[in-house]
C-alpha positions as CSV (number, residue, x, y, z in Angstrom):
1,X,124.0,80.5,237.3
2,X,121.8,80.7,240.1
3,X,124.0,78.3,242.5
4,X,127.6,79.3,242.3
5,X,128.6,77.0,245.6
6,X,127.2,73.4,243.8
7,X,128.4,71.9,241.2
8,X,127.5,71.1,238.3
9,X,125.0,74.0,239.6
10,X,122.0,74.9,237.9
11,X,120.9,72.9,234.8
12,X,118.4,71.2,232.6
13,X,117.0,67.8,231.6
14,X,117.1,68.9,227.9
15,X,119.1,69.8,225.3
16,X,123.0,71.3,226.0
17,X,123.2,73.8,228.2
18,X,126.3,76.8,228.1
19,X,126.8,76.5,231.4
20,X,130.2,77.8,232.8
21,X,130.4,75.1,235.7
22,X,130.1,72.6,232.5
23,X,133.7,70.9,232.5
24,X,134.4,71.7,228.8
25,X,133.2,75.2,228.8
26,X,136.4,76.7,228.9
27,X,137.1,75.1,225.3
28,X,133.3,76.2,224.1
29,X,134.7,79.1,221.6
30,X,135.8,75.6,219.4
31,X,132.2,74.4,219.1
32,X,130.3,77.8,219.1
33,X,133.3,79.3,215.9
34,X,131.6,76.3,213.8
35,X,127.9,77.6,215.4
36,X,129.3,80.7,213.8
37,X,130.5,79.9,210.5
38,X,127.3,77.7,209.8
39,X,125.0,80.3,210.7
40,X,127.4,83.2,208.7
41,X,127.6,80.9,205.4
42,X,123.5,80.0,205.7
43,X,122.5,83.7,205.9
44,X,123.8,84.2,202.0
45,X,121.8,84.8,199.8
46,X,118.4,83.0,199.3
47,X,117.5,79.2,200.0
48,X,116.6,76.8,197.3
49,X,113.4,74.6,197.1
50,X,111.4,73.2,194.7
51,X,108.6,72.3,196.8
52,X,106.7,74.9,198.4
53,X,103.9,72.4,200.3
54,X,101.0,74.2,201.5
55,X,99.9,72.9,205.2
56,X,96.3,73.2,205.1
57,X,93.4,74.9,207.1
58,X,92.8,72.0,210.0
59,X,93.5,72.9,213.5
60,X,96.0,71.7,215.0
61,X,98.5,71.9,212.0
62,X,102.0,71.7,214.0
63,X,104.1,70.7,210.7
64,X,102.0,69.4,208.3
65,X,101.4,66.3,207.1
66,X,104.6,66.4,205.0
67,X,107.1,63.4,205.8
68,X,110.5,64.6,204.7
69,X,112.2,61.1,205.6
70,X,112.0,59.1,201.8
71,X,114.4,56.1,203.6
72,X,111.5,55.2,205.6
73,X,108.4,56.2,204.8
74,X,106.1,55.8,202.2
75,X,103.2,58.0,200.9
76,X,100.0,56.9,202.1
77,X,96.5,58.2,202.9
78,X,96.6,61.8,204.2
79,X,100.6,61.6,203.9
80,X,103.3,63.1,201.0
81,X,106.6,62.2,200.7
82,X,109.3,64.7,199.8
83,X,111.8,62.2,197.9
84,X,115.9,62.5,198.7
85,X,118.1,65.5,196.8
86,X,115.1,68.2,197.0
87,X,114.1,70.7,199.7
88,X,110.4,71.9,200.4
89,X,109.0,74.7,202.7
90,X,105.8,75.0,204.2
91,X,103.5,77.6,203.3
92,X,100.5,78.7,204.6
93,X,97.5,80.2,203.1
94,X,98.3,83.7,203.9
95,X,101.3,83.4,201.8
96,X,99.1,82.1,198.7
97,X,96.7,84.4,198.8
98,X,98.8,87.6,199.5
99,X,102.8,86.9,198.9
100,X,102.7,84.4,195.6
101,X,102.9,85.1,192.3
102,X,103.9,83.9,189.1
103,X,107.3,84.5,187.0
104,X,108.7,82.3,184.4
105,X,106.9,79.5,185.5
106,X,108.1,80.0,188.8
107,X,106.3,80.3,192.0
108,X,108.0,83.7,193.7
109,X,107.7,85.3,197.1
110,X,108.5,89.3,197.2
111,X,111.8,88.9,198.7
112,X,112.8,86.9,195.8
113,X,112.5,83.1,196.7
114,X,110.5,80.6,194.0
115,X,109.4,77.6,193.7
116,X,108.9,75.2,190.6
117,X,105.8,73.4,192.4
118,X,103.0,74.1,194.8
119,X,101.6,71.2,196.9
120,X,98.4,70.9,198.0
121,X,98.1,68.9,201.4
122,X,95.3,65.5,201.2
123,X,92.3,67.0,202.7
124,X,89.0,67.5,200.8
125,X,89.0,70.8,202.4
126,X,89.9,74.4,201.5
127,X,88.4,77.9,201.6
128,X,87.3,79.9,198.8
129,X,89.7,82.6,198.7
130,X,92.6,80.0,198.9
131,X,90.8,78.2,196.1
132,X,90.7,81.1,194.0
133,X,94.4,82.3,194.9
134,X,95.3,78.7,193.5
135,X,93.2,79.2,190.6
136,X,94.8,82.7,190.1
137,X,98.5,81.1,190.1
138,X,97.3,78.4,187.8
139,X,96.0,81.0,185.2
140,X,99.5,82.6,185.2
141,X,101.9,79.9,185.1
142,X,102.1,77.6,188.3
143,X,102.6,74.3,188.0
144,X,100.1,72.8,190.7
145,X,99.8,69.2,192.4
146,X,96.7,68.1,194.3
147,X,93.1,66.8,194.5
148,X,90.4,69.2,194.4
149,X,88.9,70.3,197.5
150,X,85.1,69.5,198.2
151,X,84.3,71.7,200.5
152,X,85.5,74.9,202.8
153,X,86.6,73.9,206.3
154,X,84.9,76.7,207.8
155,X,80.7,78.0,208.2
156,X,81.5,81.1,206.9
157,X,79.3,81.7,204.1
158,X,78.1,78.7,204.3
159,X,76.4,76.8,201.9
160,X,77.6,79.4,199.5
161,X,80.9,79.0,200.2
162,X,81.2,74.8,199.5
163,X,79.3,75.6,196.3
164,X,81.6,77.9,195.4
165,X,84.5,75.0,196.0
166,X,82.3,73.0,193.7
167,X,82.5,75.3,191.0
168,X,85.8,76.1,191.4
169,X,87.4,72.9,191.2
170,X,85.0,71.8,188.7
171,X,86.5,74.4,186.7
172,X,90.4,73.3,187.6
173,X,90.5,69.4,187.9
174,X,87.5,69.1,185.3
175,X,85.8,65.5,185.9
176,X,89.1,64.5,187.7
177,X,90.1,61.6,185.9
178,X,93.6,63.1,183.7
179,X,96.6,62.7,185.8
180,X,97.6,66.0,184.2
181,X,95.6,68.8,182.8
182,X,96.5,72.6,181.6
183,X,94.7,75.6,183.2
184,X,95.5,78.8,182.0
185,X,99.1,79.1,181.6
186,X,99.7,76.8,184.3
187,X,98.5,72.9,184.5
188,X,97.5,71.0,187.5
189,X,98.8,67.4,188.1
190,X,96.9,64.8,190.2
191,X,96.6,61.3,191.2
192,X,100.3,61.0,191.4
193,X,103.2,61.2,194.5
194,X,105.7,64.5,194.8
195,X,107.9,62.1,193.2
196,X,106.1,61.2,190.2
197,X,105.3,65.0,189.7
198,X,109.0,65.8,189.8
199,X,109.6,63.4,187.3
200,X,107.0,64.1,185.1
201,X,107.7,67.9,185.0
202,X,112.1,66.5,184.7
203,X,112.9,68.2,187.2
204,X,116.5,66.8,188.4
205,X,117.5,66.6,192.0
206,X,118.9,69.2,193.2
207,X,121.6,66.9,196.0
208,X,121.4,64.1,194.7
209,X,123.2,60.8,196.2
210,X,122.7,56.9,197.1
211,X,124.4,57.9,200.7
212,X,123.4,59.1,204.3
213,X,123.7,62.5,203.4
214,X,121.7,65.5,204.1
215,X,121.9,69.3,202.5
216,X,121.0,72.4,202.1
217,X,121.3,75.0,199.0
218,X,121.4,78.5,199.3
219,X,122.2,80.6,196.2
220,X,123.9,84.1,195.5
221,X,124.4,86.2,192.6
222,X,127.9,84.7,192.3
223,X,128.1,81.8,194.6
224,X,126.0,78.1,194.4
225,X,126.4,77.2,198.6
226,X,125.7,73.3,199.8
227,X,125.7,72.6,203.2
228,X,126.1,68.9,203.5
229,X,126.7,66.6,206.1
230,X,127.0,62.7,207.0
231,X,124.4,61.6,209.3
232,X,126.5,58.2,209.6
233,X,129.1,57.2,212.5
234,X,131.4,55.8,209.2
235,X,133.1,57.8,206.8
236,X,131.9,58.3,203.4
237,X,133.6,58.2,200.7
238,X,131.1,59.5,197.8
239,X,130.5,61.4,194.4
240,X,127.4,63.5,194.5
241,X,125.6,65.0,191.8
242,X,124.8,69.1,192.2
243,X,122.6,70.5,190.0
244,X,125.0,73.2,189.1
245,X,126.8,73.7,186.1
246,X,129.7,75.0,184.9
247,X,131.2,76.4,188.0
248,X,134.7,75.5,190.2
249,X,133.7,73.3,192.9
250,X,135.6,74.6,196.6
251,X,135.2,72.8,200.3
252,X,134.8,75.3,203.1
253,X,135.6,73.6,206.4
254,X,133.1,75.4,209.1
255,X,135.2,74.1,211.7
256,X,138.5,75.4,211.0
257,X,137.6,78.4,208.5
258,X,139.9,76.7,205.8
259,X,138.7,76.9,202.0
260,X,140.4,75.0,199.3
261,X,139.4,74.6,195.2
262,X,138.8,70.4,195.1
263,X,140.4,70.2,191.4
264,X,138.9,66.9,190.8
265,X,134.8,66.6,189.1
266,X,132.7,65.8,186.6
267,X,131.2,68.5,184.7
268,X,127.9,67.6,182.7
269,X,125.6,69.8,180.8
270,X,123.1,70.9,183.7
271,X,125.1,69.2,186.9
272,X,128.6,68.6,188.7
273,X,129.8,65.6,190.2
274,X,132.1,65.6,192.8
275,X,134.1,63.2,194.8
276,X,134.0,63.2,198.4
277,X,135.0,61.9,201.8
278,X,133.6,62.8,204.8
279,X,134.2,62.0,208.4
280,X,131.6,60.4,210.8
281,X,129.3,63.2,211.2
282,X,131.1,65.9,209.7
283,X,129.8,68.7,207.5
284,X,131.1,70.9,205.3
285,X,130.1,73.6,202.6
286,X,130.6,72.9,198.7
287,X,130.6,76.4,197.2
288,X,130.7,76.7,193.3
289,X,131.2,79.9,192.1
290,X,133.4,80.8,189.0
291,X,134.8,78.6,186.4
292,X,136.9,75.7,186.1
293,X,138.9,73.0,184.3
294,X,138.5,69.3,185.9
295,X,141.7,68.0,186.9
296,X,140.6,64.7,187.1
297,X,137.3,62.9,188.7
298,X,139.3,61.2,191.1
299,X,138.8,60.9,195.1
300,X,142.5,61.4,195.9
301,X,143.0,64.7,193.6
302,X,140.4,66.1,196.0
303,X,141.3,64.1,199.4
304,X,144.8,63.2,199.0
305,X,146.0,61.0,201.5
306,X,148.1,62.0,205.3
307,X,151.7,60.7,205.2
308,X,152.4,60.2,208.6
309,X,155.6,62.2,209.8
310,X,156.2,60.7,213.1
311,X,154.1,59.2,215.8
312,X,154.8,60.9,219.2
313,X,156.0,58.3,221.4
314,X,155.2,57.8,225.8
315,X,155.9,58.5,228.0
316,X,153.8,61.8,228.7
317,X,153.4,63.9,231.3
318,X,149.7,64.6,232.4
319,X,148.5,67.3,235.1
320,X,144.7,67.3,236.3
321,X,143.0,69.6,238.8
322,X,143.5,68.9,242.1
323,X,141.0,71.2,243.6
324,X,137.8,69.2,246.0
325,X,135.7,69.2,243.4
326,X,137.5,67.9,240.6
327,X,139.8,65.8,242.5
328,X,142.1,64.7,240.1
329,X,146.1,63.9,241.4
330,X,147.6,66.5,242.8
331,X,151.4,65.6,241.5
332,X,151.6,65.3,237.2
333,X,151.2,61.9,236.3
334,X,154.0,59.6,233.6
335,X,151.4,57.7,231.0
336,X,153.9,55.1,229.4
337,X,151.3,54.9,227.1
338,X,148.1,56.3,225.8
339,X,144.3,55.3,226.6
340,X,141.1,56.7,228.0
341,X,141.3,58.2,231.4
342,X,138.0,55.6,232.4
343,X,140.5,53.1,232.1
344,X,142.9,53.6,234.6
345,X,143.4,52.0,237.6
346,X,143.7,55.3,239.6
347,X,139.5,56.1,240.7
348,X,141.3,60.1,241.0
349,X,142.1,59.3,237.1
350,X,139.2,57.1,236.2
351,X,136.1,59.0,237.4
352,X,138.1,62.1,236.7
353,X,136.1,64.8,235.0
354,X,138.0,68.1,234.3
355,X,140.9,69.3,232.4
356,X,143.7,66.9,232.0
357,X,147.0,68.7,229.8
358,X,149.1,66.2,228.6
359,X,152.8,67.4,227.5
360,X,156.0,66.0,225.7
361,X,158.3,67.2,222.7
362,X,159.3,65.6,219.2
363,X,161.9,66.3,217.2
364,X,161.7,67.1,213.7
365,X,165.2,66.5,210.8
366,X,162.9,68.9,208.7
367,X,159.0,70.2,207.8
368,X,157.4,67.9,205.6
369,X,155.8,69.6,202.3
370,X,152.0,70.6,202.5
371,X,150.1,71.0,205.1
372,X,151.4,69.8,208.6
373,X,149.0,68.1,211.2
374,X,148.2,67.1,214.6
375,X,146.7,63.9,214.4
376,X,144.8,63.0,217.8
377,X,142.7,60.3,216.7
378,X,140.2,60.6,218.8
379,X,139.4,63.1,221.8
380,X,136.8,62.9,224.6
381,X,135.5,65.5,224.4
382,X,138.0,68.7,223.5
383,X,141.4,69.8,222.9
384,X,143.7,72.4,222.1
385,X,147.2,72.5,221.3
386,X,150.3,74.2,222.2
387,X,153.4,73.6,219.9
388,X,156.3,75.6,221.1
389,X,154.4,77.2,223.8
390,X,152.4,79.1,220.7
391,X,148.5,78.1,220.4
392,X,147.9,76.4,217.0
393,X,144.1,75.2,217.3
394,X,141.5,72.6,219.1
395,X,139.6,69.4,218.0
396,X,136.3,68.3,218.9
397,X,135.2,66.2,216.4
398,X,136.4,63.8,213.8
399,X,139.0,64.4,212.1
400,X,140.3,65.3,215.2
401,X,143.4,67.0,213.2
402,X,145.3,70.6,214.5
403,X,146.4,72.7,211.7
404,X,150.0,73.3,213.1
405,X,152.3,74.1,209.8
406,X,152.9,77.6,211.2
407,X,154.2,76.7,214.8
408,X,156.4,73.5,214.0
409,X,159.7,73.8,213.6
410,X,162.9,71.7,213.0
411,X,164.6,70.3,215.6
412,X,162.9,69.8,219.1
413,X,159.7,70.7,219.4
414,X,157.2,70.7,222.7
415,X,153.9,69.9,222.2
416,X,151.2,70.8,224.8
417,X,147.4,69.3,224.3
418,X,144.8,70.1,227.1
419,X,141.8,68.3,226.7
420,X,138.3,68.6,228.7
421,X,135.8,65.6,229.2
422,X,132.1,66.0,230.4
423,X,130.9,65.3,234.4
424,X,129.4,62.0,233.3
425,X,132.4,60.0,234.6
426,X,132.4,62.0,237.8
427,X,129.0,61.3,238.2
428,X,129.0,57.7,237.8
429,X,132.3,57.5,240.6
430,X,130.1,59.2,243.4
431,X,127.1,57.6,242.6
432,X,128.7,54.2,245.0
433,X,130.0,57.1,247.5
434,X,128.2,58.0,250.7
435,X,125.8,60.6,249.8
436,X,127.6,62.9,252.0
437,X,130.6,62.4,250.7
438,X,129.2,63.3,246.9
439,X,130.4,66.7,246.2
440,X,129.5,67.2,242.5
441,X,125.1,66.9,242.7
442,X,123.5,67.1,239.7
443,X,119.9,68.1,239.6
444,X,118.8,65.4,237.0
445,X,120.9,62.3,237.7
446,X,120.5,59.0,235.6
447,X,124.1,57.4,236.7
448,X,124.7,55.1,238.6
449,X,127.7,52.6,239.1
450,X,126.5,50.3,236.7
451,X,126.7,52.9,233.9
452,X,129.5,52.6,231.2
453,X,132.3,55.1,231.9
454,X,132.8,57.8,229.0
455,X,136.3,58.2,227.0
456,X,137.6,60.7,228.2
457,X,141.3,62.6,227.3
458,X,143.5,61.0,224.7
459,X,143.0,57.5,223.9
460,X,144.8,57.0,220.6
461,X,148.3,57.2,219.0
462,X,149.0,61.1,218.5
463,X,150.7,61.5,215.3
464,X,152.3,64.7,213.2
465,X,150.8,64.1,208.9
466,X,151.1,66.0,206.4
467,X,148.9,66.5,203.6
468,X,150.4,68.2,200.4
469,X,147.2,69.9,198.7
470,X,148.1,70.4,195.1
């Protein structure tokens, strides 16, 4: 951080920055454990695609003309479409001519990932020694889809070298007219979308689901590993099909580390259905591995629902930084009740951007069974708790719920919950100040007074729930 006397200091336009002067870096280790745990649980093993989609020889290839988006687009000229519940990767034509080969039917690379189709990209173009690497696979096994080349992309042995394309796919897609044709071992499919190939050669989905879901499969020697989260700002409440069989589903929780066995699914011949709900935007990971006896197949064996315990009632006591930067009250503050800090009448409180630790106590006649909760609601942005002056967790997403079984007690209880909020609010307050008199100068500001304030702190009814996970 090149300037240590300006806040918010150095910083970019782009993209979110781990900036220590950021107000919610000291509660950074919340976001960056899940960072870790993704990253930890999507190293295992070896991915899983079925598509291995071949970008092609034209300059400037950036992606490929692959759209992997079957909710809005369409295939069209020069375009495929990689429908919902499969995965692809690119490949280019170093990797066909020196890395693939053929096993089972399968499409393998040397470190031991396969494919059950290659796709050829809609260009008329191709080299020769990509041609014949194509041919080769075909000959021992692959299962090809694409329209034959007409000529090579390159002057390199040219004319020889088109001619040679001639031949070649002469020989391969034969007068061009059969939607499907054997070659060798192998059989080459044309004149028909990724889709329609999938289909033809039954391949099931491997995710599949009618909602906003996306995923990602990586497979071990023991373990079948989904990564799957809600791209939607609702919760979901759905029953996907995997294309695993015979194995106990589980839900590992990369924000918290928790793992649990979700007793209730649907197991079918080559697949398992499971219910699920997930939170707006949340993830998780459904790992199969060993077997299992279905409890039931429904949502609340796997999701049972949160008895609330107790709501935890105002007034609390709130303490902000005080400092000339952050400029919050200098005395603690009584809330008789709870909203977003942008809402008070207080400008120290309402373009307040900092830390703000609320605290009060609860009493308890006894623990609940299961599982007991912190419930915040919703936070803007962070939190993390104190119960009895012992650390039990943070929240910065939905569910917005503190594992606090281990730290509750009965009888009175003190609750502490220090939350962080983002320099947007702060921003928007100096931008009607003297320039002067603006002490926080960011070096890419788009705020002004007429901007709508950010939530920020607790906002909601805080609430101690207990799930019993049977």
């Amino acid at each position: 951080q090149a300037y240590e006397d300006k806040e918010p200091g150095m910083e970019s336009w782009f993209g979110t920055e781990f900036n220590h002067k950021n107000t919610w870096f000291p509660h950074i280790d919340l976001f960056t454990g899940y960072l870790k745990r993704c990253g930890l649980m999507l190293e295992q093993g070896l991915p899983v695609s079925d598509v291995a989609y071949f970008i092609g020889e034209d300059v400037p290839v950036n992606s490929g003309p692959l759209r992997l988006n079957p909710d809005t687009e369409k295939d069209g000229v020069g375009v495929h479409t990689l429908p919902a519940g499969y995965r692809a990767d690119y490949v280019n034509s170093d990797i066909i001519i020196n890395a693939m080969s053929v096993k089972d039917g399968r499409i393998v690379l040397p470190h031991g990932v396969s494919y059950r189709l290659l796709v050829l990209p809609t260009l008329k173009t191709m080299r020769p020694e990509v041609l014949r690497s194509v041919e080769r696979l075909l000959a021992d096994g692959a299962i090809v889809l694409g329209e034959a080349p007409e000529r090579s992309p390159s002057y390199q042995n040219y004319p020889a070298a088109d001619k040679e394309i001639i031949a070649i796919a002469d020989k391969i897609w034969g007068d061009k007219s059969a939607k499907q044709r054997d070659y060798g071992k192998g059989k080459i499919l044309s004149g028909m979308t990724i889709e329609e190939a999938l289909a033809t050669l039954k391949i099931a989905p491997d995710f599949k689901t009618n909602d906003k879901l996306v995923y990602a499969h990586r497979t071990t020697s023991d373990r079948e590993i989904y990564f799957i989260s809600n791209q939607s700002d609702k919760r979901i409440r759905t029953s996907p099909e995997f294309r695993v069989a015979g194995k106990q589903p589980e839900i590992w929780n990369p924000v918290d580390g928790k793992r649990r066995a979700l007793p209730a699914f649907e197991a079918r011949e080559s697949s398992t259905i499971v219910p699920l709900q997930l939170e707006p935007r949340e993830s998780a990971f459904i790992v199969f591995s060993g077997k299992g006896n279905p409890k039931s197949n429904e949502l609340k064996d796997n999701f049972p629902e949160g008895k609330t315990v107790l709501e935890i009632a105002a007034p609390w006591t709130v303490k902000f930084e005080s400092d000339k930067v952050k400029r919050g009250p200098s005395e603690p503050v009584v809330f008789d009740k709870l909203q977003s800090l942008s809402l008070n009448d207080d400008e120290r409180i309402r373009y307040y951007s900092g830390t703000a630790v609320y605290n009060n106590t609860f009493a308890l006649e006894s623990k609940p069974a299961g599982e007991i909760y912190l419930d915040l609601d919703k936070v803007g942005v962070m939190a993390k708790v104190k119960i009895n002056g012992r650390y039990s967790g943070g929240a910065w997403t939905y569910p917005y719920r503190v594992d606090i079984t281990d730290a509750v007690k009965t009888g009175e209880n003190t609750i502490e919950i220090e939350t962080v909020n983002e320099w947007v609010n702060r921003f928007i307050g100096d931008s009607s100040l003297p320039r002067d008199e603006r002490i926080v100068k960011p070096m890419y500001n788009n705020w002004n007074a007429s901007k709508e304030l950010h939530d920020a702190g607790l906002s909601e009814t805080v609430k101690i729930v207990s799930i019993d996970y049977k």
